[in-house]
N, C-alpha and C positions, 0 to 999 in steps of 0.2 A: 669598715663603714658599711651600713645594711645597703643593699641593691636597692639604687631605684629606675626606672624607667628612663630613659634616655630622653633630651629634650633639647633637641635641634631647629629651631625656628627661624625660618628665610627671612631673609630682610622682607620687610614689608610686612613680616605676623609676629612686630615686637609688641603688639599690644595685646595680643593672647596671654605670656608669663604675665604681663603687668596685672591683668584683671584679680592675678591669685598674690603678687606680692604690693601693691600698689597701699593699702590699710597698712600693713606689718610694716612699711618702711617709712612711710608718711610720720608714722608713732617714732619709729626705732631711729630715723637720724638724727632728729635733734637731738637724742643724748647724746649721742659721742663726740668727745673732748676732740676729734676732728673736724667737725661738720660747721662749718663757715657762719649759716644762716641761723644761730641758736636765736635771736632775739628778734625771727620775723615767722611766721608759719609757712610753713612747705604748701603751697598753693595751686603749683601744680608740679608733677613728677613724669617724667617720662624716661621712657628706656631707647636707649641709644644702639646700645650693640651688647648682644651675649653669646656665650662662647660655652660649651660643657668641656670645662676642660679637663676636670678626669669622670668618671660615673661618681653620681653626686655631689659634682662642685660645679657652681656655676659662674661665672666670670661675668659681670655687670658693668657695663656704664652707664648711669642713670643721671637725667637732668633733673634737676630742681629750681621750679619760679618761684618766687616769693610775692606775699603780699602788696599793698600798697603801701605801706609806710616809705615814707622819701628818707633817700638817702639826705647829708647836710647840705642844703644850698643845690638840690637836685633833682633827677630824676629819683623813679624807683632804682635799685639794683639788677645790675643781670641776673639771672641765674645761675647756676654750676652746674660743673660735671665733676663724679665721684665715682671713685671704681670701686667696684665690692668685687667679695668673692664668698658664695654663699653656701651655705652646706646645705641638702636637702634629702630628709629621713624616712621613710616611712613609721616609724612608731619613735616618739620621744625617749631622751634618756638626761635622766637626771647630773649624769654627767657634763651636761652642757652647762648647767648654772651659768652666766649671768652673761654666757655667749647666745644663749639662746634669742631668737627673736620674736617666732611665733609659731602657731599652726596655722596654718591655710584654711580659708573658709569655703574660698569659694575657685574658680575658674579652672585651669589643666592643671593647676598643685594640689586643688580641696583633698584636706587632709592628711596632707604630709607637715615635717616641722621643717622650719627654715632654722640655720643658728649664722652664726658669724665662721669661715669656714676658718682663720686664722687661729682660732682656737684647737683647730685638730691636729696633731701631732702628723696625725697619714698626712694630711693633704697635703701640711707643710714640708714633710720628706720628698712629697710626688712634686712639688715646688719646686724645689732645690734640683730633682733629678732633670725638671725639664730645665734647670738655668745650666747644668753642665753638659745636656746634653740639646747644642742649638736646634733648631729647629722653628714649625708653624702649627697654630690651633687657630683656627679659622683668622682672623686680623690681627691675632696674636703671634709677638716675633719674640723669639727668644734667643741670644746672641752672649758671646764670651770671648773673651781672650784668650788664643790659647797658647800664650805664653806663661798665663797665671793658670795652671788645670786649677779643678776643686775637686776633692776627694769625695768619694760618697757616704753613706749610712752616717751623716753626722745627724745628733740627737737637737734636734728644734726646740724651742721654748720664744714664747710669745713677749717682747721687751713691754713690761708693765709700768709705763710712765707717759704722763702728760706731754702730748707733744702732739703736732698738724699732721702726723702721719701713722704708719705702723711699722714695727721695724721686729723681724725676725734674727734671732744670733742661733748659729747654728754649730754646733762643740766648742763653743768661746774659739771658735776661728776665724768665721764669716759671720758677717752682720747684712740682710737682707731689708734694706726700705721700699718698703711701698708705698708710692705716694697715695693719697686720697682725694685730692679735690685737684684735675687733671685740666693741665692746660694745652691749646694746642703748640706743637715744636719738642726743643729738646729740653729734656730739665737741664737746668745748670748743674746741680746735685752730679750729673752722671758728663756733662760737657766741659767742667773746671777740673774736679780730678782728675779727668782721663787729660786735660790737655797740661796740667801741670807734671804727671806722670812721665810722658815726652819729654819734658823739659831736665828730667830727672831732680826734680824738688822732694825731697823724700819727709815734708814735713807735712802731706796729704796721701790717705790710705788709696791708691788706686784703683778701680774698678775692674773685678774681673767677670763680670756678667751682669746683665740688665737684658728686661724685659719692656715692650715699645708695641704698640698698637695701629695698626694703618687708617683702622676705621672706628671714629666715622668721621676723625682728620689724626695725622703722625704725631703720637707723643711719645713720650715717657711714660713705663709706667713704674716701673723698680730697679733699681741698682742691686748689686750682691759687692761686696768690699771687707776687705780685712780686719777683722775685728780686735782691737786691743786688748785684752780681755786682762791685762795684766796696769790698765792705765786707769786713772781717776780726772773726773773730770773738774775745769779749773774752778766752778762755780763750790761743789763740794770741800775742795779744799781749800780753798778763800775762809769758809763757813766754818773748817776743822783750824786753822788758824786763829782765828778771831775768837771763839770758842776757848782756844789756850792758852789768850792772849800773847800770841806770836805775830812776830813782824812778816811781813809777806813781800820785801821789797825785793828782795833777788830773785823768786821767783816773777815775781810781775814785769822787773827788769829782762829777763829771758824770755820772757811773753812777750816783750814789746821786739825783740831781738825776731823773734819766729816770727811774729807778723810782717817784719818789714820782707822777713827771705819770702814769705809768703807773696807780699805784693808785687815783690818785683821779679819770682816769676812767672806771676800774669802779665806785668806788664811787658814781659818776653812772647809770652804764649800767644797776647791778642794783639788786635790792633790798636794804635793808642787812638783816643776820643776826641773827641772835636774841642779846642781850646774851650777853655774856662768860661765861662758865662754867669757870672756871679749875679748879675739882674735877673736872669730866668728864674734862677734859683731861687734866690730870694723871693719873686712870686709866687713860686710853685709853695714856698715855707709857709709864706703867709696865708694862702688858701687853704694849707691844711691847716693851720693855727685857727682861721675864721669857723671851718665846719666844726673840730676840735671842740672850739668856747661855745658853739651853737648846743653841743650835745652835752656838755660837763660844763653845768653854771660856776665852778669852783674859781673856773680858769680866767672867767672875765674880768677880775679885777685887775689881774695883770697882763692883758693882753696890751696896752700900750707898750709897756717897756719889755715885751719881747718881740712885737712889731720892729723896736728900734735893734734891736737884733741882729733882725734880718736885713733890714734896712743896712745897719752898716757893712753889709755883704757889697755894697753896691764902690763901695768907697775902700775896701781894701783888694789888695794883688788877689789874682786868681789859686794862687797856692799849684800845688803841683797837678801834669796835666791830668785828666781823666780817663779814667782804666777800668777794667772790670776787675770785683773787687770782691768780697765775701758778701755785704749787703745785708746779713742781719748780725753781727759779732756781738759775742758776749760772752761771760765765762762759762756757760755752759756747752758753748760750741767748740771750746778747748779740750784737750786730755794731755796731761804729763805721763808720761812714762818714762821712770829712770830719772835723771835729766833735760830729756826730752821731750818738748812740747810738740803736738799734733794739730792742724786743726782740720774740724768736719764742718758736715754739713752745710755745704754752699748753694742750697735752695734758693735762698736768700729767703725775702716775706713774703710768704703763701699767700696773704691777702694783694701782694700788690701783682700788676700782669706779668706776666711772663717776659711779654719785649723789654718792659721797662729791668727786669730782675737780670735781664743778659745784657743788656746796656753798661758803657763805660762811666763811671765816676768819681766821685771825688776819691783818695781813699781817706781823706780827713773824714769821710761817713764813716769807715769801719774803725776807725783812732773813736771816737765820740759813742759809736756805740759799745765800746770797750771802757772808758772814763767814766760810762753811763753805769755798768756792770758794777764794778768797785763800789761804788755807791750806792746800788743795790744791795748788795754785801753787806758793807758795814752800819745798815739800816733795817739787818733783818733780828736784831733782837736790840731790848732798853737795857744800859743809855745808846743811843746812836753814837757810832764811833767816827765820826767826820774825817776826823784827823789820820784814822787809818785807811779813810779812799784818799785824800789827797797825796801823803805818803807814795800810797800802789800807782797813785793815777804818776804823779815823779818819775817813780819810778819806769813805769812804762814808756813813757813818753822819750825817757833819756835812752832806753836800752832800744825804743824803735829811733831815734835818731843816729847812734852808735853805725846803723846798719844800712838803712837807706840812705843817710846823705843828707838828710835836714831832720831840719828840727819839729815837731809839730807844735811845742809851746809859742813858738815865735810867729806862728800862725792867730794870733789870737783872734781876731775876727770873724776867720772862717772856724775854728776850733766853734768858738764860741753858738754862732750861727750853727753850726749840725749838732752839736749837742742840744743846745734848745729845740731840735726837731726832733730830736730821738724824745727830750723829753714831754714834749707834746704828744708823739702818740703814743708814750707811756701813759700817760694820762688819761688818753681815749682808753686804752684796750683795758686798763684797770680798772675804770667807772664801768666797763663791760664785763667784764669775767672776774675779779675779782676783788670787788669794791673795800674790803678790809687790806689791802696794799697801797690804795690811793695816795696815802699821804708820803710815801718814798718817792714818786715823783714833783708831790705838790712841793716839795720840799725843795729837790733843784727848779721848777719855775720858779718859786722867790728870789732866790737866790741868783739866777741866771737874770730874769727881769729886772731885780731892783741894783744888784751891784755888779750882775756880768761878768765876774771871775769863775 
């Protein structure tokens, strides 16, 4: 990487970097398939904390307000915090292609290029070297197991797929996430695997380094974990199934088998959650049903008979107690390797807060958002194949009662009631990012409103 000038600035002269990248970044976030705020303008931006953390990468935490546009039934939105990590060049190079972000016009960068520094092979080795070897870069804490060493010179490549975050694989050994839109506390991503790890549950990759920031409050900011590199993820082969017209019952049955060892050893790891509250819940359903139909006119005709939904939340058993839990499940969060199923990514939903994502709950949310998946699936090419989600959804459900201890069909109330919330804001985040899927969830609202099976 060509030399550039060293750029150290004390707290209190974060608004000097800003005057040079404040234009390039304003433009550059709303494209990326990370960036929260796509559908409000970045209003105002500010910088938080920066770090040089090797010569020519710069470590950013930057805020971002939004517009006026009101959120449903609200205020406007908060703002965010997003960490970058930025390259900065003296003379451009075509190399950079679609990492690139800008030249500088004006302030202490005028005339250097900024790019996305994830895209560099160096920075991302000099990455890896500070996650094996702990240490501090100004509020930057870098920390490891070292029960789990990592080996060095492994060769980097940047994970190109859609998702809330970025995530580096490093010799198909380790797999490095970075989060992006940064909350304060710990992530869950890096506080479930490492506590189910303890527990010796070996159906979640354990964390052997992560990186965490003190200022300008204590988060997370990357985990490093063992990469499967030998495993397929369940969503793909759902899709390779169905495709061959193959049954998929035993493994969905094994699925539901993993999940249950999965929940219960959280429910070893944490503490168990305040009994059942089925009325809470139920309001909190409805409230997101109401802003929901506010935004996506499709929804309002059935918003009575999923009202009743939630409603009959109030009138059946609390189901089993509440635990912390995976929080966003789906077939993509799975990987089979061999015969064995894995799961990742316990972020949970990036959009929702942080307390609420380390909170105990139902686990009939992550049963619902896995019945939700299947049918996803068998919805992604004509004719829709119905018969082969309810089939998967069977089978699941029996292979997770085999293991936990009940049953979750026999739940039908509460089953019913979280699946209709899953599919609500399937229906928001569709009508948002991609309006040609809409009708895979419009599909369970009728279904769910009019007959509730």
């Amino acid at each position: 990487m060509p030399k550039t000038a060293p750029l150290r600035p004390r707290r209190g002269h974060l608004a000097e970097p800003m005057a040079s990248l404040d234009g390039l970044l304003r433009e550059w976030l709303p494209r990326q398939r990370w960036f929260a705020g796509k559908d409000r303008p970045v209003e105002e931006l500010g910088l938080l904390s920066m770090t040089e953390l090797f010569p020519g990468c710069l470590h950013l935490l930057v805020h971002t307000g939004h517009g006026s546009v009101p959120a449903p039934g609200g205020a406007p939105p908060a703002g965010d915090c997003y960490q970058l990590l930025l390259g900065v060049r003296e003379q451009p190079s075509p190399r950079l292609g679609r990492a690139l972000i800008g030249q500088v016009q004006d302030g202490p960068l005028a005339g250097r290029t900024v790019h996305d520094a994830l895209h560099d092979p160096r920075t991302a080795q000099l990455l890896l070297e500070r996650l094996r070897r702990p240490g501090r870069a100004g509020p930057l804490r870098f920390e490891s197991d070292p029960a789990r060493p990592v080996p060095g010179g492994l060769v980097p490549r940047l994970l190109d797929a859609e998702q809330s975050n970025s995530s580096l694989i490093y010799g198909d050994e380790f797999i490095l996430k970075l989060f992006r839109r940064i909350q304060p506390g710990v992530n869950p991503d890096l506080e479930v695997p490492d506590a189910l790890a303890r527990q010796g549950c070996g159906r979640v990759p354990a964390p052997v380094a992560w990186m965490r920031t003190t200022h300008p409050y204590q988060a997370t900011l990357g985990v490093l974990q063992p990469f499967l590199h030998d495993a397929s993820d369940g969503w793909t082969l759902s899709l390779t199934a169905l495709a061959a017209g193959d049954d998929f019952t035993v493994q969905a049955h094994e699925l539901g088998q993993a999940m249950a060892d999965v929940h219960l050893a959280l429910a070893s790891a944490f503490p168990a959650g305040p009994p059942g509250e089925n009325g809470r819940t139920a309001a909190a359903m409805t409230e997101r049903l109401t802003a929901a139909a506010h935004c996506v006119p499709a929804l309002q005709p059935f918003v009575p008979g999923l009202r009743a939904a939630f409603a009959a939340l109030t009138t059946c058993d609390s189901g089993p107690p509440a635990q912390r839990i995976h929080g966003d499940l789906h077939l993509g969060q799975v990987l089979r390797a061999g015969r064995d199923w894995f799961v990742i990514d316990f972020e949970g939903e990036p959009s929702r807060p942080l307390s609420e994502r380390r909170s105990a709950h139902s686990p009939v949310r992550d049963i619902a958002g896995m019945l939700r998946s299947f049918d996803y699936a068998a919805r992604q090419r004509r004719p829709w194949r119905p018969e082969w989600a309810r089939r998967c959804r069977e089978a699941f459900c029996a292979g997770y009662a085999a293991r936990a201890g009940w049953d979750p069909r026999k739940k039908h109330g509460l089953l019913r009631a979280y699946e209709t919330d899953r599919a609500v804001y399937e229906v928001l985040y569709e009508a948002r990012h991609r309006p040609d899927w809409l009708p895979v969830p419009m599909a369970a609202i009728e279904r769910l409103a009019v007959r509730g099976d």
